[in-house]
N, C-alpha and C positions, 0 to 999 in steps of 0.2 A: 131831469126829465128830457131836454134837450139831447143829449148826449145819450141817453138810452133809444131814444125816439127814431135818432137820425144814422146813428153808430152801431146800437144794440149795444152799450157799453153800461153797465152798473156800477155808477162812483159806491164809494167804500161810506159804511152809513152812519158810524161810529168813529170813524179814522179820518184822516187828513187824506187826501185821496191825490197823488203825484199827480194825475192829470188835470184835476181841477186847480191846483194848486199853481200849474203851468198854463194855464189858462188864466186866469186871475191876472199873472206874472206878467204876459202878452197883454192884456188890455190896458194894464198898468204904463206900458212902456210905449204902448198906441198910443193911449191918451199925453205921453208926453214928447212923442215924438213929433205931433201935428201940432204944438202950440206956436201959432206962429211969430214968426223973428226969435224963436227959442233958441236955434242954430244958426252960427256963423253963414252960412251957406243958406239959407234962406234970405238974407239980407245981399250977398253978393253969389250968385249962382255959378259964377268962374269957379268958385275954392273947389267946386268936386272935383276938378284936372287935377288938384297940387296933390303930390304923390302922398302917400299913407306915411312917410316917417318925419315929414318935414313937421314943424314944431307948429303945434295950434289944430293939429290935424284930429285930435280925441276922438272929437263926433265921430270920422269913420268908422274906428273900434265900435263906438256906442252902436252905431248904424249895424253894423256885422251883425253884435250880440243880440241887438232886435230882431234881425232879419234869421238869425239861425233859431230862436226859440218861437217864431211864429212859425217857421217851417216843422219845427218840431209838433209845435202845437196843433198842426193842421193834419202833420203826416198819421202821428203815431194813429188817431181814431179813426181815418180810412185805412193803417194795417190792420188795424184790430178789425173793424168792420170784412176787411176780403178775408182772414185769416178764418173769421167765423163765420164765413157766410154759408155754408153747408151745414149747420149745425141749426139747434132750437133756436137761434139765435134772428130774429126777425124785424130788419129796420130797413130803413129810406134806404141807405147805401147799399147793404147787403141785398134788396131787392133788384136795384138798377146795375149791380156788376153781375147778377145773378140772368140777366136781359140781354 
Protein backbone atom coordinates (compact mmCIF):
# COMPACT_ATOMS: atom_id res chain seq x y z
CA UNK A 1 0.00 0.00 0.00
CA UNK A 2 3.01 2.20 0.70
CA UNK A 3 4.45 1.76 -2.35
CA UNK A 4 1.35 2.29 -4.30
CA UNK A 5 0.42 5.24 -2.35
CA UNK A 6 3.72 7.10 -2.50
CA UNK A 7 5.12 5.59 -6.04
CA UNK A 8 2.00 4.50 -7.78
CA UNK A 9 3.80 1.16 -7.94
CA UNK A 10 1.60 -2.29 -7.81
CA UNK A 11 3.77 -5.12 -6.13
CA UNK A 12 2.92 -8.35 -7.84
CA UNK A 13 -0.07 -10.13 -5.83
CA UNK A 14 0.53 -13.73 -6.29
CA UNK A 15 4.31 -13.52 -7.14
CA UNK A 16 7.43 -12.70 -5.26
CA UNK A 17 7.67 -9.15 -6.37
CA UNK A 18 11.82 -7.87 -7.00
CA UNK A 19 11.09 -4.71 -5.54
CA UNK A 20 9.75 -5.71 -2.37
CA UNK A 21 12.01 -8.46 -2.13
CA UNK A 22 14.93 -5.60 -2.37
CA UNK A 23 13.25 -3.85 0.06
CA UNK A 24 13.06 -6.48 2.68
CA UNK A 25 16.93 -7.07 1.61
CA UNK A 26 17.83 -3.11 2.67
CA UNK A 27 16.16 -3.31 5.98
CA UNK A 28 17.66 -6.40 6.62
CA UNK A 29 21.11 -5.16 6.10
CA UNK A 30 19.99 -1.51 8.01
CA UNK A 31 19.10 -3.41 10.83
CA UNK A 32 22.51 -4.88 10.92
CA UNK A 33 24.50 -2.41 9.98
CA UNK A 34 23.69 -0.13 13.16
CA UNK A 35 24.19 -2.75 15.66
CA UNK A 36 26.53 -1.11 17.62
CA UNK A 37 30.34 -2.17 18.14
CA UNK A 38 29.18 -4.71 15.30
CA UNK A 39 31.99 -3.22 13.19
CA UNK A 40 35.67 -2.82 13.73
CA UNK A 41 35.32 0.77 13.01
CA UNK A 42 32.79 1.55 15.19
CA UNK A 43 35.03 0.74 18.20
CA UNK A 44 38.20 2.62 16.56
CA UNK A 45 36.86 5.42 14.04
CA UNK A 46 40.61 5.74 12.53
CA UNK A 47 40.03 2.10 10.45
CA UNK A 48 37.87 4.21 7.83
CA UNK A 49 41.49 5.86 6.48
CA UNK A 50 43.17 2.11 6.05
CA UNK A 51 42.86 1.68 2.36
CA UNK A 52 40.19 -0.99 1.03
CA UNK A 53 42.75 -3.96 0.40
CA UNK A 54 44.78 -4.01 3.41
CA UNK A 55 43.68 -7.18 5.49
CA UNK A 56 40.74 -6.92 7.99
CA UNK A 57 39.21 -4.38 5.67
CA UNK A 58 35.70 -6.64 4.66
CA UNK A 59 33.27 -4.27 6.43
CA UNK A 60 34.24 -1.73 3.51
CA UNK A 61 32.92 -4.28 0.85
CA UNK A 62 29.93 -4.97 3.33
CA UNK A 63 29.49 -1.01 3.51
CA UNK A 64 29.54 -0.73 -0.50
CA UNK A 65 27.07 -3.62 -0.93
CA UNK A 66 24.71 -1.76 1.60
CA UNK A 67 25.01 1.40 0.34
CA UNK A 68 24.56 0.21 -3.50
CA UNK A 69 21.15 -1.71 -2.71
CA UNK A 70 19.72 1.16 -0.63
CA UNK A 71 20.50 3.42 -3.49
CA UNK A 72 18.75 0.87 -5.60
CA UNK A 73 16.13 0.61 -3.25
CA UNK A 74 15.35 4.10 -3.07
CA UNK A 75 16.10 5.02 -6.85
CA UNK A 76 14.20 2.35 -8.94
CA UNK A 77 10.51 3.74 -7.24
CA UNK A 78 11.16 7.34 -7.87
CA UNK A 79 12.10 6.12 -11.71
CA UNK A 80 9.07 4.43 -11.93
CA UNK A 81 7.06 7.18 -10.24
CA UNK A 82 8.65 10.11 -12.94
CA UNK A 83 8.45 7.50 -15.83
CA UNK A 84 4.59 7.28 -14.99
CA UNK A 85 3.74 10.37 -13.98
CA UNK A 86 1.69 11.41 -17.11
CA UNK A 87 -0.17 8.37 -17.13
CA UNK A 88 -3.52 6.93 -14.89
CA UNK A 89 -0.98 6.61 -12.65
CA UNK A 90 -1.64 8.99 -9.33
CA UNK A 91 0.80 9.19 -6.20
CA UNK A 92 2.61 11.57 -3.67
CA UNK A 93 5.64 11.67 -6.10
CA UNK A 94 4.16 11.57 -9.38
CA UNK A 95 2.07 14.59 -8.06
CA UNK A 96 5.14 16.73 -6.56
CA UNK A 97 7.46 16.19 -9.83
CA UNK A 98 4.25 16.92 -11.79
CA UNK A 99 4.50 20.78 -9.61
Amino acid sequence: MILKATYGYTTEAHNADPLVELIDQVMEEFTKAFVPGAWAVDLIPALKYVPDWFPGTGWKQTAKLFKKNFLQATQIPYDYARLHQNGDNVSLVSKALAQ
